[in-house]
N, C-alpha and C positions, 0 to 999 in steps of 0.2 A: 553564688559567686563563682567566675569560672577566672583563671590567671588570664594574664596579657598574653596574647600570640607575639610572635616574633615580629611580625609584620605594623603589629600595633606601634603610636607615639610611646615614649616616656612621659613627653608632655604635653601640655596643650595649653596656650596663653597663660604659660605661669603654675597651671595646676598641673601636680605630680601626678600621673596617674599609677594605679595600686591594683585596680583587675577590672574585669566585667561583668556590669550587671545585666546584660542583656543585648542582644544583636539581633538587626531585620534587615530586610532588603535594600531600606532608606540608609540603615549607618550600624552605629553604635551605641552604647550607654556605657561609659565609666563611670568607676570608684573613684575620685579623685581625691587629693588635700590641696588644699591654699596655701602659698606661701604662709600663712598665719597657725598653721596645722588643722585649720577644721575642715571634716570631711566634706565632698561633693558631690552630686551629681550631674556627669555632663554627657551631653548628647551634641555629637559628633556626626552631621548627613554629609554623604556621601558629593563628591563634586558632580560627579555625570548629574543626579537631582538637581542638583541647585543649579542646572543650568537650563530648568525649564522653568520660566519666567511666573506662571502658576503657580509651583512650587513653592518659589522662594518669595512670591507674595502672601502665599500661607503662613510661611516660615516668619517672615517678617511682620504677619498682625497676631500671630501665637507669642512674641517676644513681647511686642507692641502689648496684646492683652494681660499679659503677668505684671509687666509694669503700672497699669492699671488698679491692680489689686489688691487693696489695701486689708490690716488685720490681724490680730495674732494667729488666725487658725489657719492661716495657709504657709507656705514655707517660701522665703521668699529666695527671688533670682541672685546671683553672686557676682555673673559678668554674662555677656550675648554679642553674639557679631552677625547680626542674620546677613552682613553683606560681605562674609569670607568668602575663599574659596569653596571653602569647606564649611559654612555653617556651622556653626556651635550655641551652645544654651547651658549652664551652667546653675546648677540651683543646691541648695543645701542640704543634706543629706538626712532620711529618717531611717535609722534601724528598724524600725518597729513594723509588726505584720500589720496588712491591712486588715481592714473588719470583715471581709470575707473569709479571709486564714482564720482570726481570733473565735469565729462563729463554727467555722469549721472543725476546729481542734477541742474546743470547750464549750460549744453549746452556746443557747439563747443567754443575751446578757440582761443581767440584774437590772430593775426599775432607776435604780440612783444611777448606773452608768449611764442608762440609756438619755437620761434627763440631760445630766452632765454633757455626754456627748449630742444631741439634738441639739441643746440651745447654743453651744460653739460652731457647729454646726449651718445653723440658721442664723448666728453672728457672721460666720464668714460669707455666707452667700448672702444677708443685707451689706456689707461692704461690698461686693458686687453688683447685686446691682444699684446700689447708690452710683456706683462708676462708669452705669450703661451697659454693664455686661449680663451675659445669660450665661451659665457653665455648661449647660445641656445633658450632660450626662452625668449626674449624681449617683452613685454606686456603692455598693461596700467596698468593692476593686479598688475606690479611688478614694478610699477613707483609710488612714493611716493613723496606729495608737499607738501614740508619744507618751511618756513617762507625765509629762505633764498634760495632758490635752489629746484631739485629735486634729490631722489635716488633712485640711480637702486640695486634693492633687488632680493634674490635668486639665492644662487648659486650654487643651490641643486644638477642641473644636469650640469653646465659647466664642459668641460673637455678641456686637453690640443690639442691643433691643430694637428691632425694626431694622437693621442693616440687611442687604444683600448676600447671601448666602456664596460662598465661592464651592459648596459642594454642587456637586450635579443635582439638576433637580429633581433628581426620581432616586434620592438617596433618604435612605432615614437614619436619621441622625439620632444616635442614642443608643442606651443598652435595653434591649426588648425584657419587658420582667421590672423595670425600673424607670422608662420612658414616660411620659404623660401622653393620655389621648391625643392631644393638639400634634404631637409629636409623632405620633404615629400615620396622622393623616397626610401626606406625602403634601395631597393638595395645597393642606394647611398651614405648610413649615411659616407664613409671616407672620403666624399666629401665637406662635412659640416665644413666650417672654418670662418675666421670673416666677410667674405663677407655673410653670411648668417646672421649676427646678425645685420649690413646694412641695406638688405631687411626687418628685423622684426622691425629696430629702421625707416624706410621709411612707413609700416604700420603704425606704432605709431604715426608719424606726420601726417601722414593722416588723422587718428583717430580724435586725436587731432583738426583740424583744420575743423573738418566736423561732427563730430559727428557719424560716421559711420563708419564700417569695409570695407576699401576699397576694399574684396575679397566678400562681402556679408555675411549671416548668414543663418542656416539652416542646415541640418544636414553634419558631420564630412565629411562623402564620397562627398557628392556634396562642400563644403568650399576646401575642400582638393585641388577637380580638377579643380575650377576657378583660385587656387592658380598657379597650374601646367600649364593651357593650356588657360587659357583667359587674357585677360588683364583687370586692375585694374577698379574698380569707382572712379573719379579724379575728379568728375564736383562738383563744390564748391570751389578748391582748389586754395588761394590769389594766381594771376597772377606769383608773383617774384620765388612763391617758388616749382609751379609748375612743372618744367623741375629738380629739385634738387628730389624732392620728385620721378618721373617717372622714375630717373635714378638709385633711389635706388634700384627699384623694378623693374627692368631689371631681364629677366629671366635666363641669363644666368649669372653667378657669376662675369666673368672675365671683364663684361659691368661696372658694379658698383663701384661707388667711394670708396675709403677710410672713413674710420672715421675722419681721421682730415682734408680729403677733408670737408665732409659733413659738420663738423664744422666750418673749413674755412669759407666756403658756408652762413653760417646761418650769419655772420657780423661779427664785433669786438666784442671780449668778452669784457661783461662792467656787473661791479658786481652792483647788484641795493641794492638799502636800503632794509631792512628784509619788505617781503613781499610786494617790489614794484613791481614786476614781474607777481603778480599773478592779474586774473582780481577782481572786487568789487564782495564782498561774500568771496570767499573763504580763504584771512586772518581771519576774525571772526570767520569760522568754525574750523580750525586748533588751534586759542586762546582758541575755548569754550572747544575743546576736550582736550590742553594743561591744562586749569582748572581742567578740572574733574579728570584727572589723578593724577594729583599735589594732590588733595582733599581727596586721598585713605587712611583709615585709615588703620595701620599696623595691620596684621593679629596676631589671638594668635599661639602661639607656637601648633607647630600639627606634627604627623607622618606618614611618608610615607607607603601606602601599599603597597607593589609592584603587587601586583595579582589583584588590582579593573581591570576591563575590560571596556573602553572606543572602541567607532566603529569608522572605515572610514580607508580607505588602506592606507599601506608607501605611494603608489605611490603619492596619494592625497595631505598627510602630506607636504611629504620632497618636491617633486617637483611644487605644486602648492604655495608653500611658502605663500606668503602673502595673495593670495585670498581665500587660502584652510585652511593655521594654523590659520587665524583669521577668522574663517566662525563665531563662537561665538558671535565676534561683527559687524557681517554683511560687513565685510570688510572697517570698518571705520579705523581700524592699523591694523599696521604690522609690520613685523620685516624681517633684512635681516641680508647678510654676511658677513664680508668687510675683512679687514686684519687685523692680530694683532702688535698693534707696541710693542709690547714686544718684539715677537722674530722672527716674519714675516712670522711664520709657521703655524699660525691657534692656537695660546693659550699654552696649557698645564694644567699641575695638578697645584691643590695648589688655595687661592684664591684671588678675584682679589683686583690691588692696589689700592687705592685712588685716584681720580680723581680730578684734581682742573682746574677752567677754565680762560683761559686769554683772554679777550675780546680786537678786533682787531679793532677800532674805527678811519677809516680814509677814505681818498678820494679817492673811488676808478672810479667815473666815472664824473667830475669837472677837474676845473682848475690844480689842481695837482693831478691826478690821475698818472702821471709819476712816482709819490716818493709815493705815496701809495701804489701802487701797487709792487714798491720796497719792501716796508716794510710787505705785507702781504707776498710775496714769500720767505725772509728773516727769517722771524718768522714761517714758512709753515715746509721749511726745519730743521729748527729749533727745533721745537717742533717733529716734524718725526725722526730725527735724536735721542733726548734725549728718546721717547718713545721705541725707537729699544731695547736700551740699556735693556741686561737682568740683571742689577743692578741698576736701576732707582728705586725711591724708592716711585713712585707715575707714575700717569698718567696725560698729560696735557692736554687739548682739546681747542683748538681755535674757539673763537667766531667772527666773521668778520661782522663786520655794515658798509657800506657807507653811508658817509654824505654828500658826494656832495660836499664838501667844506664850507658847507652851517650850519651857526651856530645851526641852529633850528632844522636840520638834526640831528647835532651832539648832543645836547641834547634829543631828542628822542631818540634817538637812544643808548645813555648812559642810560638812565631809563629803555629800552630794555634788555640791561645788567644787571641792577641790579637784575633781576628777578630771577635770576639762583644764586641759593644761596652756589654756589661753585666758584665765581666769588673771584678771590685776587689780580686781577689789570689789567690795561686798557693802552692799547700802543695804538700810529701809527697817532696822530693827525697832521695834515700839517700844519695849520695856523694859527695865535696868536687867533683869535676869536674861531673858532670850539676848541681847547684845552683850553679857556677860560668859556665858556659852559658847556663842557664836566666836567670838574673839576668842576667844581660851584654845576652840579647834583650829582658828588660821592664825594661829600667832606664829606657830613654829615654822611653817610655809612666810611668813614676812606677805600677807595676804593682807591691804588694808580696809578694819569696818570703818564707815561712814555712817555717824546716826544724825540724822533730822530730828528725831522724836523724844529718842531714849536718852537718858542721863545714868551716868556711870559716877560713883565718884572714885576720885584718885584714891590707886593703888591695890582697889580690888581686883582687875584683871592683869594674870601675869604677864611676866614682857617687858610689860612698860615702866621706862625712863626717860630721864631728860634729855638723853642720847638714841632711843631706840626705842621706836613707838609706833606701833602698829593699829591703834583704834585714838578715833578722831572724833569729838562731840562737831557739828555743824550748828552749832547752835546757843545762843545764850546759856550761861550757870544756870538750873535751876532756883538758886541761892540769891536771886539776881531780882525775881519776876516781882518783888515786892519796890523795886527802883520806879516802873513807869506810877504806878498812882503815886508813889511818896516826891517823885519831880512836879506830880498835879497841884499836889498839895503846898510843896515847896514854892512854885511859882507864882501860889495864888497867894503869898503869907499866912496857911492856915499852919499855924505853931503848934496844936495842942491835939497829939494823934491818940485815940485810946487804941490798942491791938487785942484784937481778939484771938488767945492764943488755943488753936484748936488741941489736945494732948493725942486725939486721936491719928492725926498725922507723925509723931514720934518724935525724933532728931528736927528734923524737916521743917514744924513748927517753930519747936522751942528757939533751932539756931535762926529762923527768919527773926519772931520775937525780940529776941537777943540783938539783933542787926541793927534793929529798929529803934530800940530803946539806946544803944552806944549811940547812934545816929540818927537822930528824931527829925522826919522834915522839917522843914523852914528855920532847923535850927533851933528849934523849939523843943519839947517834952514829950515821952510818951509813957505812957500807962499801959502796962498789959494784964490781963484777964481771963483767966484759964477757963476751961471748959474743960471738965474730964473725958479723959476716952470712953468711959460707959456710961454717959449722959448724954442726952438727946435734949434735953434742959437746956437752952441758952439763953432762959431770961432772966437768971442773977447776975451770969456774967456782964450783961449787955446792960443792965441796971445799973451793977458798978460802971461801969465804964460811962453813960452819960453822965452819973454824977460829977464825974468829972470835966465837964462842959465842953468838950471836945467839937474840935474844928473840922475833925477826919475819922473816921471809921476805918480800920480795917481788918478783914477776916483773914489771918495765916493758918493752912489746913489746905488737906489734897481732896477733900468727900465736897462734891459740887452737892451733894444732899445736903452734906453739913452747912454747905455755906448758903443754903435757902432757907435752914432753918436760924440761922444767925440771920438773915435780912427779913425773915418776916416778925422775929425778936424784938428785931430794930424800926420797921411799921409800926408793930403792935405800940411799945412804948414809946411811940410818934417823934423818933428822930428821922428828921429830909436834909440835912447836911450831907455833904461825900461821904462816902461807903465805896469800898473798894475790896478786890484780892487780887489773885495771883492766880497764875496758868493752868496748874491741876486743877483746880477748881471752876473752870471756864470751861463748861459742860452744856449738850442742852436739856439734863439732866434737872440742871441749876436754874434754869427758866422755868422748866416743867411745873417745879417742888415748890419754885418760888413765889410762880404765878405774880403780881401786881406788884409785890414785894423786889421783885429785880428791876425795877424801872429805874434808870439812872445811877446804875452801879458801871465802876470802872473796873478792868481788867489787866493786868498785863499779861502780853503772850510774847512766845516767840517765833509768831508766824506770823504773818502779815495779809491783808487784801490785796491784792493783784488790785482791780478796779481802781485801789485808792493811788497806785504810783502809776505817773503816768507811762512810763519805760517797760511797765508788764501789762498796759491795756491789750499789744496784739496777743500777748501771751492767754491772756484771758477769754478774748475771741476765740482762739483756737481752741484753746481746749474745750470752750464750749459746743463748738461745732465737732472736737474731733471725739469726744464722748456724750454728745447729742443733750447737751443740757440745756434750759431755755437760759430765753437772755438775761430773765429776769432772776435765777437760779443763783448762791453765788458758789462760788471757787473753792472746792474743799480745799480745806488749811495743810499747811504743810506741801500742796502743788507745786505750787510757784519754788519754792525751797528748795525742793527735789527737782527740779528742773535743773533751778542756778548748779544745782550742786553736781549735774552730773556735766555740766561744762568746766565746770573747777575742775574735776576728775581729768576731763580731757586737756585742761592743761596740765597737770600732772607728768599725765602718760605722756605728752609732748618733751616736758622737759624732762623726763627718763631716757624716752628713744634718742635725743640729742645727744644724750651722755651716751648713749650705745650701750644702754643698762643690757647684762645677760637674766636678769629678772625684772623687768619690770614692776613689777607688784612692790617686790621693796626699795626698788628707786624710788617708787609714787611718794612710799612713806617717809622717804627722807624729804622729798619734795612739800611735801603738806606740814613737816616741821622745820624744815630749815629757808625755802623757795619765799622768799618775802614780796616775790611779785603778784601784784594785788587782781584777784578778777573782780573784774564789776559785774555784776549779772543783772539780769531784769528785774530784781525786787531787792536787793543788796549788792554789797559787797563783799568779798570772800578773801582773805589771805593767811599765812601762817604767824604763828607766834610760840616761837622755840620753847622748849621746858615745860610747854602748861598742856594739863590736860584735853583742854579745850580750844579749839583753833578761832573761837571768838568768847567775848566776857559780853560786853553790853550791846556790842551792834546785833542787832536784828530785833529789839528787842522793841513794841508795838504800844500802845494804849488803846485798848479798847470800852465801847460802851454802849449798854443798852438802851435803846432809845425805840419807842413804840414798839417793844416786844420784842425786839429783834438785835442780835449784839453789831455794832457799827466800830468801823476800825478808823479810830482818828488820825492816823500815820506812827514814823517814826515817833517814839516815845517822848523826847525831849524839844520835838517841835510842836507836838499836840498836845503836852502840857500848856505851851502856852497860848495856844488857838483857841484852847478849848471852854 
């Protein structure tokens, strides 16, 4: 990092700038902030440049290609003017060294990073070229470790698959040592497509896991030709991942996997807590340099000269990206490409909006990472979706922590959050403890949670009153989920319910039980019939209970085991009447255990199908296509929810900034309890209800039902009662 010269802006379309990360021939690189406070990176060329029409047609398909670029593993654009005077590009800022510093300082990286890092890796470059692009030059230089992840930066020189090259033709393109054959061959360049960035991303893991260039080092001509006509150095390379690595770097193109083979290949994607992926050292180094950045005093007001004369060629500039625009600070940051979610094109004039950040606080690799990972893809599209918009009236950026499930996780990891001082609320907790946690650290901050999933009951996290309240159920009572079967029941006149009260559920049971029995569908009588908690036995219960001739079954209890072992109870002693339960127990645990025994049981949840309302079908296309699911696949639960909800959210923060809140975050929450204006979203609708814990009681609340093996969402609770 070196300070502003005198000669330097203060600003530039809006961004304050704070120092330099690098200077060539062609311009600049600043530090910048956004009017929103989050850091940038912006590149600044020079006018004499952009007044050679070449030039600034590079200029303008390198804007053009970031915009293109869809993904979580690249860093996306922030604003662009490729048609200034002065040319500008503007992208998000990553402290973090790249993977050629990290190898350099601490040696070959562990088997689990290397995985971790491959397959994000080889997710970003299939987002590429799904979009027609090639990146060309894949490097450790241009790999960059984020707290959460890595990114692939520079996308100076990608061009689309089969396009016309605007480099000279007797140029090679690429980093020698990390090139593909095809790439090498000058002749060759229209033969270069994404199986060459394969080969360069099969270097990388090499690298990576060895500490060494598996083509060798030493001058260009001889790196070139071991590339072309020898085969690799592999000795070091962990056993598993050997043959994945060999085949990348297959000499002939047509040998080589795919990127989402490769990905495949590397394991289950499993998002780790911020900065578990990386080995011991390299979190500390990324915080120290996260500090020092944070710590920049704002510079004084200063004018641009356009004629000072800085050295070092385009080529160096634009295409060496990260290792070459931050030579200044020895390649400790960087800055890259990515898309712009304004208008998907690479930016524009004018300058940029306000950034605010929603931090994504849930399970993503634990016992519910099913519904986590719901929820971060829900919120993914979500927040892509609102940024597209070229009438959006801010910018959002997603924060994603995994806690494992794990309360202590999720408290860390909330505190992790607070640091980003554009934070104005916290979605995606799964479990009454981790969103117990979680809230407890952003209460005093007026930071508000948002659960989809988790159920809290009142009173146990501090804070909260019927005045001031900072954590928000989005979602039906738990206490509630026994209403859609007993509406089944009530609609059909069946009067005579037995309950089957599970004890191993706790409170939970007893008080649904209890519900049941003060308030019997159809108006009619219920009977309940305990099962103890250390019994697996559920055939005297279920014995009593037909005795009693019963029009309706149902199971109260949170063990989807348990509630397979009460339906096959209810088989065995050949009752086919309705049989039902409720939401914990709607597992596919519970089809598993229950095998033939679940045929025609009812559910209530408090999540819905997308497919079944017609106002969330494009919702469901897309997320199909935008995490590659088939068509015939359906819609993890809880998507659609977390979608609606992070548009709720943005009405929110709307009616905060109208107030000219000086925090946001707890305007929102006055908003979410007192704001009685209603959103409709694609699968419900969302509005406040002052004093209660929860900012909905029975809407959202579903019927569901198994039918050919398979659980089927009849709609809204109260209309599918009586369809059904």
């Amino acid at each position: 990092m070196q300070p502003l010269k005198k000669a330097d802006p203060s600003s530039i379309a809006g961004y304050r700038l704070l120092g330099r990360l690098g200077a060539g021939g062609m311009g600049v690189v600043y530090l910048a902030r956004t009017s929103g406070g989050a850091l940038a990176a912006l590149k600044l060329i020079r006018a004499e440049h952009a007044t050679d029409p070449g030039f600034r047609e590079r200029f303008r398909r390198e804007a053009a290609a970031a915009g293109r670029i869809t993904g979580r593993w690249v860093v996306r654009v922030l604003g662009a003017d490729p048609e200034a005077r002065e040319p500008w590009l503007a992208t998000e800022f990553v402290p973090g060294p790249s993977l050629a510093e990290a190898v350099a300082l601490h040696g070959a990286l562990p088997e689990p990073t290397v995985r971790a890092l491959g397959a994000r890796l080889a997710s970003a470059l299939a987002d590429m070229h799904e979009a027609g692009l090639v990146h060309r030059d894949v490097k450790p230089g241009n790999v960059l470790l984020a707290l959460d992840g890595p990114r692939l930066i520079d996308f100076g020189i990608a061009r689309s698959a089969g396009a016309t090259a605007l480099t000279a033709t007797d140029a090679m393109i690429g980093t020698p040592g990390f090139l593909a054959p095809e790439q090498a061959r000058v002749a060759g360049a229209g033969e270069v497509g994404p199986a060459s960035d394969v080969f360069s991303l099969g270097c990388v893991l090499a690298y990576a896991l060895t500490g060494r260039r598996p083509f060798g080092t030493g001058g260009v001509a001889s790196v070139v030709y071991r590339t072309v006509h020898e085969e690799p150095d592999l000795d070091g390379l962990p056993g598993p991942l050997l043959p994945l690595v060999a085949a990348c770097l297959a000499k002939d193109a047509a040998d080589r996997p795919s990127t989402a083979e490769v990905r495949d290949a590397l394991g289950p994607y499993e998002e780790p807590a911020a900065g578990d992926w990386l080995p011991t050292g390299l979190p500390a180094l990324i915080a120290q340099r996260s500090s020092r950045v944070l710590d920049l005093p704002v510079a004084d007001p200063t004018v641009l000269n356009p004629g000072e004369k800085q050295g070092t060629s385009r080529r160096r500039f634009l295409v060496l990206g990260a290792a070459g625009a931050v030579a200044g600070t020895g390649g400790l940051t960087a800055w890259l490409l990515g898309r712009d979610p304004g208008t998907g094109t690479g930016g524009g004039t004018g300058a940029p909006k306000a950034a605010y950040t929603l931090g994504v606080l849930t399970d993503l690799s634990g016992p519910g990472k099913v519904d986590g990972r719901a929820q971060e893809r829900g919120l993914r599209l979500a927040a892509e979706t609102f940024n597209a918009r070229a009438d959006r009236p801010f910018d959002l950026i997603l924060k994603v922590t995994d806690d494992g499930g794990a309360p202590e996780r999720a408290a860390a990891g909330a505190r992790t959050l607070l640091q980003d001082p554009a934070l104005i609320a916290v979605l995606g907790p799964t479990t009454t403890e981790t969103a117990v946690r979680a809230a407890d650290v952003l209460v005093d901050s007026r930071v508000p949670v948002l659960s989809v999933v988790a159920s809290v009951a009142d009173g146990v996290i501090r804070g909260q009153t019927p005045t001031t309240r900072t954590y928000f159920e989005v979602r039906p009572y738990p206490d509630v989920m026994s209403a859609p079967f007993g509406r089944y029941l009530t609609e059909h006149g069946l009067g005579r319910t037995a309950v089957i009260e599970d004890r191993a559920a706790g409170t939970y049971s007893w008080l649904a039980a209890r519900n049941l029995k003060d308030s019997p569908p159809a108006g009619g009588t219920a009977t309940v019939h305990r099962v103890e908690a250390d019994s697996e036995d559920f055939g005297p219960a279920v014995r009593a209970a037909l005795a009693t001739s019963p029009t309706g079954v149902m199971y109260v209890g949170k063990s989807p085991r348990r509630a397979a072992l009460c339906a096959k109870a209810l088989l065995r002693q050949g009752y086919e009447g309705p049989r039902g339960s409720v939401e914990p127990a709607f597992q596919p645990e519970f089809l598993a255990v229950a095998g033939p025994a679940a045929e025609g049981w009812y559910f209530g949840a408090g999540y819905t199908d997308p497919d079944t309302v017609p106002a969330a079908k494009e919702f469901a296309a897309e997320y199909r296509r935008r995490w590659r699911l088939a068509a015939t696949d359906p819609v993890d639960r809880f998507a659609v929810e977390s979608y609606d909800v992070l548009y709720w959210t943005v009405q929110a923060l709307r009616t905060a900034l109208k107030r000219n809140a000086k925090y946001p975050g707890a305007a929102m929450s006055y908003a979410f309890m007192k704001d009685h204006k209603v959103y409709r979203g694609v699968a419900r609708s969302y509005h406040s209800r002052a004093g209660e814990n929860s900012t909905t009681v029975l809407e959202g609340l579903t019927l569901w039902r198994i039918r050919s093996g398979r659980p089927r969402c009849l709609g809204p609770y109260a209309e599918a009662a009586k369809r059904d």
